[in-house]
C-alpha positions as CSV (number, residue, x, y, z in Angstrom):
1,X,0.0,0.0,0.0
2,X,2.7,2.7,0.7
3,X,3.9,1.8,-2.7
4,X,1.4,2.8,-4.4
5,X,1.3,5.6,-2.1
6,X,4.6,6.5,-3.7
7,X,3.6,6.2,-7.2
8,X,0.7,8.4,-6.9
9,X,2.7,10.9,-5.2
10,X,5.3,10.7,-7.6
11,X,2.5,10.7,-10.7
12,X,1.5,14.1,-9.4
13,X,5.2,15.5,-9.2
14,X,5.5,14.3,-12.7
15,X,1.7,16.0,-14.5
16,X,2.6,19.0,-12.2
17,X,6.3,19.5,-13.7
18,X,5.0,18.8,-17.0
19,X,2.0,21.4,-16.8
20,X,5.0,24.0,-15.4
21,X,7.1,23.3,-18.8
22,X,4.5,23.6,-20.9
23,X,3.0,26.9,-19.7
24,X,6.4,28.5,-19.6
25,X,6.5,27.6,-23.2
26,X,2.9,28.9,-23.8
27,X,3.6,31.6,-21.9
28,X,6.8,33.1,-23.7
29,X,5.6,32.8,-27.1
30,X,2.3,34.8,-26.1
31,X,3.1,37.7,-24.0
32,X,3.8,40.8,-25.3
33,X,7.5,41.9,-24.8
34,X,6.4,45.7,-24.3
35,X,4.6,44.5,-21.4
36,X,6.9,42.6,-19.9
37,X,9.0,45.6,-20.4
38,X,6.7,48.1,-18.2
39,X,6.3,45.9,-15.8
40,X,10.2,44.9,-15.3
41,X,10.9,48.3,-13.4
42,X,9.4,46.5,-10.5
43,X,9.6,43.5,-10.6
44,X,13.0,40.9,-10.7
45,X,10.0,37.9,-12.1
46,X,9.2,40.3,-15.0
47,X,13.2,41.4,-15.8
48,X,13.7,37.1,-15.5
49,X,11.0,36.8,-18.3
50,X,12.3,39.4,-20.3
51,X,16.0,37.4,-20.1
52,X,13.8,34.5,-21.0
53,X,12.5,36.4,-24.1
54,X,15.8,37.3,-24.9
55,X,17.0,33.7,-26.2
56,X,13.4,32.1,-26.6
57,X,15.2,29.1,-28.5
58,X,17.2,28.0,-25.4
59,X,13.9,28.7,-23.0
60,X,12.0,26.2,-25.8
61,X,15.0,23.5,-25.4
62,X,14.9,23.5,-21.8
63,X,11.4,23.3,-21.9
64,X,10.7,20.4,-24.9
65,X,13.3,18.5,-22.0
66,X,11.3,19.1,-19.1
67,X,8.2,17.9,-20.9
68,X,10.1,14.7,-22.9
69,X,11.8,13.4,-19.5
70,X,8.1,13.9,-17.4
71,X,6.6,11.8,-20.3
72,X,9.3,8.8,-20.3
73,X,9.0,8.8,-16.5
74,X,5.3,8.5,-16.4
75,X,5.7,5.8,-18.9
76,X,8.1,4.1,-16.8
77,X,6.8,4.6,-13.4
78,X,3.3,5.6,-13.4
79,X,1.8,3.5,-16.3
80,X,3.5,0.0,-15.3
81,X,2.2,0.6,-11.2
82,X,-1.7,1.2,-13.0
83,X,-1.2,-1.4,-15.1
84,X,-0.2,-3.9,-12.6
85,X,-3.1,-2.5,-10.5
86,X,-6.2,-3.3,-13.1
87,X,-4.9,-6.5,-14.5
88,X,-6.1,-8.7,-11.5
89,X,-9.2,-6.5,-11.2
90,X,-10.0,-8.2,-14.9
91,X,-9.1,-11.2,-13.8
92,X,-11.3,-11.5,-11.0
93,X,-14.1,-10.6,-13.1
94,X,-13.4,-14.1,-15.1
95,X,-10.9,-13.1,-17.9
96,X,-8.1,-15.2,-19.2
97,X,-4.9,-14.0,-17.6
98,X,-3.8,-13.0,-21.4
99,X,-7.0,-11.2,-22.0
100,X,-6.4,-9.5,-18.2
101,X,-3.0,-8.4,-19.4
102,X,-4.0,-6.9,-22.5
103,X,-6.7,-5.2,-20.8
104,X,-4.6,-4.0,-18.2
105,X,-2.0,-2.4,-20.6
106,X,-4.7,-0.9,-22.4
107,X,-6.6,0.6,-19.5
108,X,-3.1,1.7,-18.2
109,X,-2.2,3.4,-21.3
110,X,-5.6,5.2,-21.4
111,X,-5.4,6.6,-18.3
112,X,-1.9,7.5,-18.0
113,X,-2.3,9.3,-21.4
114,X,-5.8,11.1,-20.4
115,X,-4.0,12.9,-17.1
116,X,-1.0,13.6,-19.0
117,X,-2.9,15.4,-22.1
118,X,-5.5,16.9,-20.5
119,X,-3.6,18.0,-16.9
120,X,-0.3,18.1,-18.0
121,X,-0.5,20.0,-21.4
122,X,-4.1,21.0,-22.6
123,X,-5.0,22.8,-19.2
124,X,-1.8,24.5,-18.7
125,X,-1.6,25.6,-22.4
126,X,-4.8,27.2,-22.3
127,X,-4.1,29.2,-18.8
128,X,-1.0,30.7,-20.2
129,X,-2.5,31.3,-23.5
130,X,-5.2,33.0,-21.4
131,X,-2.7,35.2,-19.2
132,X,0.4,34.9,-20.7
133,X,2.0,37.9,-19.2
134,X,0.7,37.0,-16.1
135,X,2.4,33.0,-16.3
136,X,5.3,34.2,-18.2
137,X,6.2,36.3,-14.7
138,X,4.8,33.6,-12.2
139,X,6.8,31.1,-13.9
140,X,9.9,33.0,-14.4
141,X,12.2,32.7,-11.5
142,X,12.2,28.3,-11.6
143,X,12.8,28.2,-15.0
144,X,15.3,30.2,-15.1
145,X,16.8,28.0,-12.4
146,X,16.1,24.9,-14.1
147,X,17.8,26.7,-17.4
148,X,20.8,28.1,-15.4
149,X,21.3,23.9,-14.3
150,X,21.1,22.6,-17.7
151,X,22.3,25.1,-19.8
152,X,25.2,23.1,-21.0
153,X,22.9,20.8,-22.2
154,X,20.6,22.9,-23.6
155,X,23.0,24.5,-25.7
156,X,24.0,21.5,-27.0
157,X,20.6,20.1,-27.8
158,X,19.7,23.5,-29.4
159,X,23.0,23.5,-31.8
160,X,22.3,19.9,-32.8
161,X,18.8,21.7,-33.8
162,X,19.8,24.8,-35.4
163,X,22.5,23.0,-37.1
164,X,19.8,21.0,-38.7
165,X,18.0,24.1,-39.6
166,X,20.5,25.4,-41.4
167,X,20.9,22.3,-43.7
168,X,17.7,22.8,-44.8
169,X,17.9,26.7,-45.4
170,X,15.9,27.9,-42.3
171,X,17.7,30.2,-40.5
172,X,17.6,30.6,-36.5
173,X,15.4,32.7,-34.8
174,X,16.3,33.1,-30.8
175,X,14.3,36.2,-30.2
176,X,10.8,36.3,-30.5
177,X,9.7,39.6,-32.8
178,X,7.2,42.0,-30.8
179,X,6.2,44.0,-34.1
180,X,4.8,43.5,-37.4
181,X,6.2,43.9,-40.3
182,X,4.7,46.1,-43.0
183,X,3.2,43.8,-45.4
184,X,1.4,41.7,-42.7
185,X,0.4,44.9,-41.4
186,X,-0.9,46.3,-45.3
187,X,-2.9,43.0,-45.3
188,X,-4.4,43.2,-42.0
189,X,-5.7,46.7,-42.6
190,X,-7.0,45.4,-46.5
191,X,-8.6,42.7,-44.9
192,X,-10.4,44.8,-42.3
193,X,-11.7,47.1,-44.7
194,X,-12.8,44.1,-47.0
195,X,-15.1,42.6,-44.2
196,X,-16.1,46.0,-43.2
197,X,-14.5,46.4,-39.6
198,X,-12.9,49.3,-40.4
199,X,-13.3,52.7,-41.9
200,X,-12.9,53.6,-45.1
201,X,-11.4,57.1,-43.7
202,X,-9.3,55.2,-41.5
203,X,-8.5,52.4,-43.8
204,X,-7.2,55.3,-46.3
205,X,-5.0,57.3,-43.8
206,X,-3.4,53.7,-42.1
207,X,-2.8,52.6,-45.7
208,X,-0.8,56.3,-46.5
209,X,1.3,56.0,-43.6
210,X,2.4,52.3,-44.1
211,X,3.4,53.4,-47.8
212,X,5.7,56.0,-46.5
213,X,8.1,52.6,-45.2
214,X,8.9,52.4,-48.9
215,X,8.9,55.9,-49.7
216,X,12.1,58.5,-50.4
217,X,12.2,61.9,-50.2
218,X,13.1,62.2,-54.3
219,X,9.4,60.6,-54.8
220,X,7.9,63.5,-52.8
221,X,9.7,66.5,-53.3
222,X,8.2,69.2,-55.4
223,X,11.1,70.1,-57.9
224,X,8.2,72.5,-60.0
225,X,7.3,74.9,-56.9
226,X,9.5,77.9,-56.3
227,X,9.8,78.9,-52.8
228,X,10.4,82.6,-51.5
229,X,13.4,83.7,-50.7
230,X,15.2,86.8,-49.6
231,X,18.8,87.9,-50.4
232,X,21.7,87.1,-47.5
233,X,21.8,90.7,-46.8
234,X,17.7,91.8,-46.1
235,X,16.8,93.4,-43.1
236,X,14.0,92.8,-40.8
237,X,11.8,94.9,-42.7
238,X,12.5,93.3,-46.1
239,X,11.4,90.1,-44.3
240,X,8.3,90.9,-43.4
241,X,7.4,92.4,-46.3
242,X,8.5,89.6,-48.3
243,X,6.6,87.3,-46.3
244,X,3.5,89.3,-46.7
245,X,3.7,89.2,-50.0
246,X,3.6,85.9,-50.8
247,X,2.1,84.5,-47.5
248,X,5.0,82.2,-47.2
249,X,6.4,82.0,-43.3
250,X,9.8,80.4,-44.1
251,X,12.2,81.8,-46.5
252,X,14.8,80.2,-47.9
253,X,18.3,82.8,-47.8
254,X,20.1,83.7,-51.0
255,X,23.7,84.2,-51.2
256,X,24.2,85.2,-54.9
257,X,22.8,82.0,-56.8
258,X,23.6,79.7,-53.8
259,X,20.7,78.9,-51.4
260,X,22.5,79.4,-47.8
261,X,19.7,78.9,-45.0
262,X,16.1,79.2,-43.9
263,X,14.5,81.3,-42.0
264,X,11.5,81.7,-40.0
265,X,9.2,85.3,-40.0
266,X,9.1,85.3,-36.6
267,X,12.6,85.4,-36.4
268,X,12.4,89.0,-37.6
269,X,10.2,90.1,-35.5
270,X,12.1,90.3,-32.2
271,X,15.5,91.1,-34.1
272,X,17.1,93.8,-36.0
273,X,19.9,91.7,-38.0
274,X,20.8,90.7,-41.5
275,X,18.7,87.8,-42.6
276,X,22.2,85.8,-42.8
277,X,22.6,86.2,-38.9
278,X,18.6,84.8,-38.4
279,X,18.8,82.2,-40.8
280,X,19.3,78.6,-40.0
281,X,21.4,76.1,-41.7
282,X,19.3,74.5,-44.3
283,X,18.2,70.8,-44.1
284,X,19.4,68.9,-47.1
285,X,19.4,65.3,-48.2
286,X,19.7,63.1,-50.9
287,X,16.6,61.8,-53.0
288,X,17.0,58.2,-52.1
289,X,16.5,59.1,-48.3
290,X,13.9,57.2,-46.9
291,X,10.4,59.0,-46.4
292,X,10.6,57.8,-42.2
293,X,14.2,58.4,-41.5
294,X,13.8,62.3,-43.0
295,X,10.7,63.4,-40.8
296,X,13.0,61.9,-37.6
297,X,15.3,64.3,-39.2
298,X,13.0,67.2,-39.5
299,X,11.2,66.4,-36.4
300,X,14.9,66.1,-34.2
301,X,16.0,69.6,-35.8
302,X,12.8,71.0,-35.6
303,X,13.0,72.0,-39.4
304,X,9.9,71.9,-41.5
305,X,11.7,72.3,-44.9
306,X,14.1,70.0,-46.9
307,X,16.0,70.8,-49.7
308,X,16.2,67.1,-51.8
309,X,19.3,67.0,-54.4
310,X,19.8,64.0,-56.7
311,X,20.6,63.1,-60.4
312,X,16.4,64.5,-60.8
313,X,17.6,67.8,-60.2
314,X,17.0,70.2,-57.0
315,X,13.6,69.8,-55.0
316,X,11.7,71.0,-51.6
317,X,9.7,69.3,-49.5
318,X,8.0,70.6,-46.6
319,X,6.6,68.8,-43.4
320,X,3.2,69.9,-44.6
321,X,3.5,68.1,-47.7
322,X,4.3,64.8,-46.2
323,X,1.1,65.3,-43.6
324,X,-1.0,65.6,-46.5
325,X,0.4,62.6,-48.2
326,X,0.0,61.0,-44.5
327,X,-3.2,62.1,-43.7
328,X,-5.3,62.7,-47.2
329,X,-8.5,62.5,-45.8
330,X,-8.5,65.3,-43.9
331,X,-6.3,67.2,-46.2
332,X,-8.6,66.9,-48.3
């Protein structure tokens, strides 16, 4: 009797570390990183998760191990003790002692199978599926542990697998990627407009903004509009007047036939100098510049006008021109 006392106690030990292994794998691969993140200022569970994150192909080894040793042990511990359990029960009930065995081993593999599935992996799944961030931080700390004793091991088990991989012309992944990329993102936002869950307004500025990704400067700049300048040597008063006159608030500063700077109105207004001591240095880039990486640019120097040179010939392009092209609905 305290036998099987034993191997009941040891059958739990065995579904409980395998529901453990399997939700920190759950776990992992659904929470969101950015999560984690906020909540890692406070808590050392969270920053372990986040570590976790970090090489998610070691964290998988370690646990596809946990889970593959809990399932041979079962099979060797737990499913031989049930086995040897039901077999007389069929025999007392008249069965050949062949037909009892059978039975027995049949019964056994049932049942050992059932709590395994359905305690050790379906339940535990589903929880951390349902809370990931929540069972990725609960479950931190021991498998880090458990991945600090076997990491040897783990590292060779997961270079036997990425070695195979690679034969085959996968390539590694050991991070798990918290963003999107644009095309999945084009298509989500084409599909939600298709079924009607989102708004053709919306649907038309989203789709603008995830086109500027593959956008350059050269492809927006207006090479045919001639902006208003003032020479290098204007005053104040020349300035304003200027500005007046065309209703343009930045000027771009001529020295001779060479465009020196930019300028502001305003800049005149509290200042008595020579345009060339207002002026800022203007903000030029080549045409192949990416349409993303130029308003960081603008939006870092606090400059609302780029001068775009390239084998097309000279060009401007003003932050208000990429708004419009960003949001056309309302520009319009």
């Amino acid at each position: 009797m305290s036998s099987q006392w034993v191997v009941a106690a040891v059958t739990v030990a065995l579904i409980s570390l395998s529901a453990f292994f399997v939700a920190v794998e759950f776990a992992l691969i659904a929470a969101r990183r950015s999560r984690l993140e906020d909540a890692a200022a406070t808590s050392a569970a969270a920053r372990a998760a986040l570590r976790s994150a970090g090489e998610l192909s070691l964290l998988l080894a370690g646990a596809q191990l946990g889970i593959t040793v809990c399932t041979l042990l079962l099979g060797a511990i737990t499913k031989p003790a049930v086995h040897h359990a039901i077999t007389p029960l069929i025999r007392d009930l008249g069965a050949p002692a062949w037909a009892a065995d059978v039975g027995g081993f049949v019964l056994a593999l049932l049942i050992v199978t059932f709590l395994h599935l359905v305690v050790g992996e379906m339940a535990p799944k589903s929880w951390a599926i349902a809370h990931p961030e929540r069972s990725a931080t609960l479950l931190a700390l021991p498998m880090r542990g458990f991945m600090f004793v076997t990491r040897p091991l783990l590292r060779g088990l997961n270079a036997a697998a990425n070695w195979c991989l690679r034969r085959v012309g996968v390539t590694p992944v050991d991070e798990l990627a918290d963003t999107q990329d644009p095309d999945t993102l084009r298509q989500l936002v084409e599909h939600s407009a298709t079924v009607g869950t989102l708004d053709e307004r919306y649907h038309a500025n989203l789709t603008s903004a995830l086109e500027l990704e593959a956008l350059t400067v050269g492809q927006l700049a207006r090479r045919d509009m001639r902006y208003s300048e003032v020479p290098a040597d204007a005053t104040a008063a020349q300035i304003q007047a200027t500005a007046k006159a065309t209703g343009h608030l930045r000027l771009l500063v001529r020295d001779g036939t060479a465009t020196v700077g930019v300028l502001h109105v305003r800049d005149s207004l509290s200042n008595t100098g020579a345009a060339r001591d207002l002026m800022r240095p203007i903000l030029a880039m080549p045409e192949n510049t990416p349409v993303y990486e130029a308003l960081r640019t603008m939006r870092e120097t606090r400059n609302h006008l780029v001068v775009v040179d390239g084998p097309s010939g000279r060009g401007l392009l003003t932050l208000t021109d990429l708004l419009y092209r960003l949001l056309p609905t309302e520009a319009a």
